[in-house]
N, C-alpha and C positions, 0 to 999 in steps of 0.2 A: 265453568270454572269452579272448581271445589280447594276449601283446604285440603292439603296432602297431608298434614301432620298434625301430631298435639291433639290437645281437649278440643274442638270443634273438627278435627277431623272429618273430613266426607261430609259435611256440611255445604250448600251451594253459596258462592259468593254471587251477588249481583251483579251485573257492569259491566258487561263482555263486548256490549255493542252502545257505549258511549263512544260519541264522535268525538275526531280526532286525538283517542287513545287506542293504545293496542296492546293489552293487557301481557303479563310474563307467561311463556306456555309452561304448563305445568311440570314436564320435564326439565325445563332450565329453573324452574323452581324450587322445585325436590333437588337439583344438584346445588343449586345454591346453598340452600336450609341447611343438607349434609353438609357442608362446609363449614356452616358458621355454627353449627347448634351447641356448642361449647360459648359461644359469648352471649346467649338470648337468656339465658333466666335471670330473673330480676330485671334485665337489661332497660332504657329508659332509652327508646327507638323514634327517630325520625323515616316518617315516609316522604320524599319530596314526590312532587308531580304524581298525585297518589294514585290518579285514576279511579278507578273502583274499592282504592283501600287494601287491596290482592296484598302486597308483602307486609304493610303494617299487622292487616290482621293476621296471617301465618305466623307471624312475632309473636303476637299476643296467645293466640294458639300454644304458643310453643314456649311459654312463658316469661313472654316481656313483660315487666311490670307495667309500662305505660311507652303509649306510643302518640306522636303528633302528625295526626294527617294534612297535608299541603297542599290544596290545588288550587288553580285560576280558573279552572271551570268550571262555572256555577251546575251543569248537569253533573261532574262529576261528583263534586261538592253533594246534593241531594243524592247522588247515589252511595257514598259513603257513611251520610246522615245514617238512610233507611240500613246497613250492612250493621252498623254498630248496634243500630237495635233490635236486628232480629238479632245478633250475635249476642246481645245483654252483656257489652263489653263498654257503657259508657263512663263508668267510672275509671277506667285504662286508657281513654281516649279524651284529645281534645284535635278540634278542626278548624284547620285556619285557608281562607275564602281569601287565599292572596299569592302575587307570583312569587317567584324564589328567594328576590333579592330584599324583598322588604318581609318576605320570612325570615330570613338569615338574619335581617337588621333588630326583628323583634328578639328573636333567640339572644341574640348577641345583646342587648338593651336588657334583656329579663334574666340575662345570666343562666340561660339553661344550657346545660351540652348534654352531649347523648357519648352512649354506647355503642350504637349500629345507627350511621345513618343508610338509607338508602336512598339512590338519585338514577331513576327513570324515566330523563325527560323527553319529549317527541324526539327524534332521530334527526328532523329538518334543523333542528337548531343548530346541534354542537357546540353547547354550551358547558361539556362536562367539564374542562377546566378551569372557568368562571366560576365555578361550582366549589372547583375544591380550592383556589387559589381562597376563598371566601372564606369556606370551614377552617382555611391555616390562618388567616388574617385574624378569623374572631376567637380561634381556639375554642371550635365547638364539638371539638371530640374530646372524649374524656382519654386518658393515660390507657393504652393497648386499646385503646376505642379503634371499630374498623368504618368503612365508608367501601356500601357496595356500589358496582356500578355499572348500565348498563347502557352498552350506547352500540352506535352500528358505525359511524365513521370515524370519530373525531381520532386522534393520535395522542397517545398519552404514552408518559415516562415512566419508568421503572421507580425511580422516588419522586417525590415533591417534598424539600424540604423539612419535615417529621413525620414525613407518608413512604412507607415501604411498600412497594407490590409483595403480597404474600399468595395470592393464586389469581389465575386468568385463562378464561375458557372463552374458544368460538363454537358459538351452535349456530349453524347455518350460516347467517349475514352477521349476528350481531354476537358483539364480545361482552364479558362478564371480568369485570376485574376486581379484585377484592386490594386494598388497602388497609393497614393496619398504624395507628401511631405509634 
C-alpha cells in the first residue's frame, strides 16, 4: 500500500494486514482523490475507522492542512502512530483511540468540523447511516464540506437532509459515494 499522490507520493504506508481491517485498494483510491482533490488544500480532514491512516494521510499528501485519525483498535491505532512518524506529518495530525460515537460526541463538545470527512467502517456493521444522521445532528461539516463513503451493503439515499449525493461509484462488491453539504 503506497501513497498515489501529492508530497509523499510512492511512499510505503504500513497496515495492510491489521486484523479486522481491509484497507482502500489503491485504484478505488486514485478514483476517489481524482474526485475530491479540489476540496483538500488547506482542508481540516477527519479519518473515521482509519485503519492504517491510508486516506487521512493521501489528504495530508495532497495538502490537507490537518487531519484527525479515529480508530477502536488499539493495533490500528499503533500502526498509524508509527505512519505519522515515518511520514514526519505530526504536527498535521492528531489520533483518537476511541469508537465513532464518542468521537463525533468529542468533535461535537470541542466544536471542531471538518472539510472532508471520510467513513470507512468494517462492512459487518452498516452503520453508514448512524454515521451521517450524527455529522447532521452535530453539524460537523463545514458549508460545501463533503463526507466520503465507503461501504459494501447498507442503502443509502440520494439526500439526507443538507447532504446531496454529488458522485457514487461500485468497484466490484463495494460502493463509493461522495456527499457534499
Amino acid at each position: 500500500m503506497k501513497v498515489i499522490s501529492g508530497t509523499l507520493k510512492g511512499r510505503n504506508i504500513l497496515g495492510y494486514n491489521i486484523a479486522g481491517t481491509r484497507p482502500t485498494m489503491d485504484r478505488v483510491k486514485e478514483s476517489v482523490f481524482g474526485t475530491i482533490q479540489s476540496y483538500i488544500p488547506n482542508s481540516i480532514v477527519l479519518d473515521l475507522f482509519a485503519g492504517s491512516g491510508n486516506l487521512g494521510i493521501e489528504a495530508i499528501s495532497n495538502g490537507a492542512k490537518y487531519c484527525y485519525f479515529v480508530d477502536n483498535n488499539i493495533e490500528a491505532i499503533k500502526v498509524i502512530k508509527k505512519n505519522i512518524d515515518i511520514f514526519n506529518i505530526k504536527d498535521k495530525s492528531t489520533i483518537l483511540h476511541n469508537d465513532y460515537n464518542k468521537a463525533l460526541d468529542y468533535f461535537y463538545n470541542s466544536n471542531i468540523k471538518f472539510d472532508i470527512i471520510f467513513v470507512d467502517p468494517p462492512y459487518k456493521y452498516e452503520i453508514i447511516e448512524k454515521v451521517i444522521d450524527k455529522v447532521i445532528e452535530y453539524n460537523l461539516l463545514k458549508e460545501k464540506g463533503i463526507i466520503v463513503l465507503e461501504f459494501e451493503k447498507d442503502k443509502l439515499k440520494e439526500n439526507y437532509e443538507n447532504l446531496s449525493l454529488i458522485k457514487n461509484k461500485k468497484y466490484g462488491e463495494k460502493y463509493i459515494y461522495i456527499y457534499q453539504k
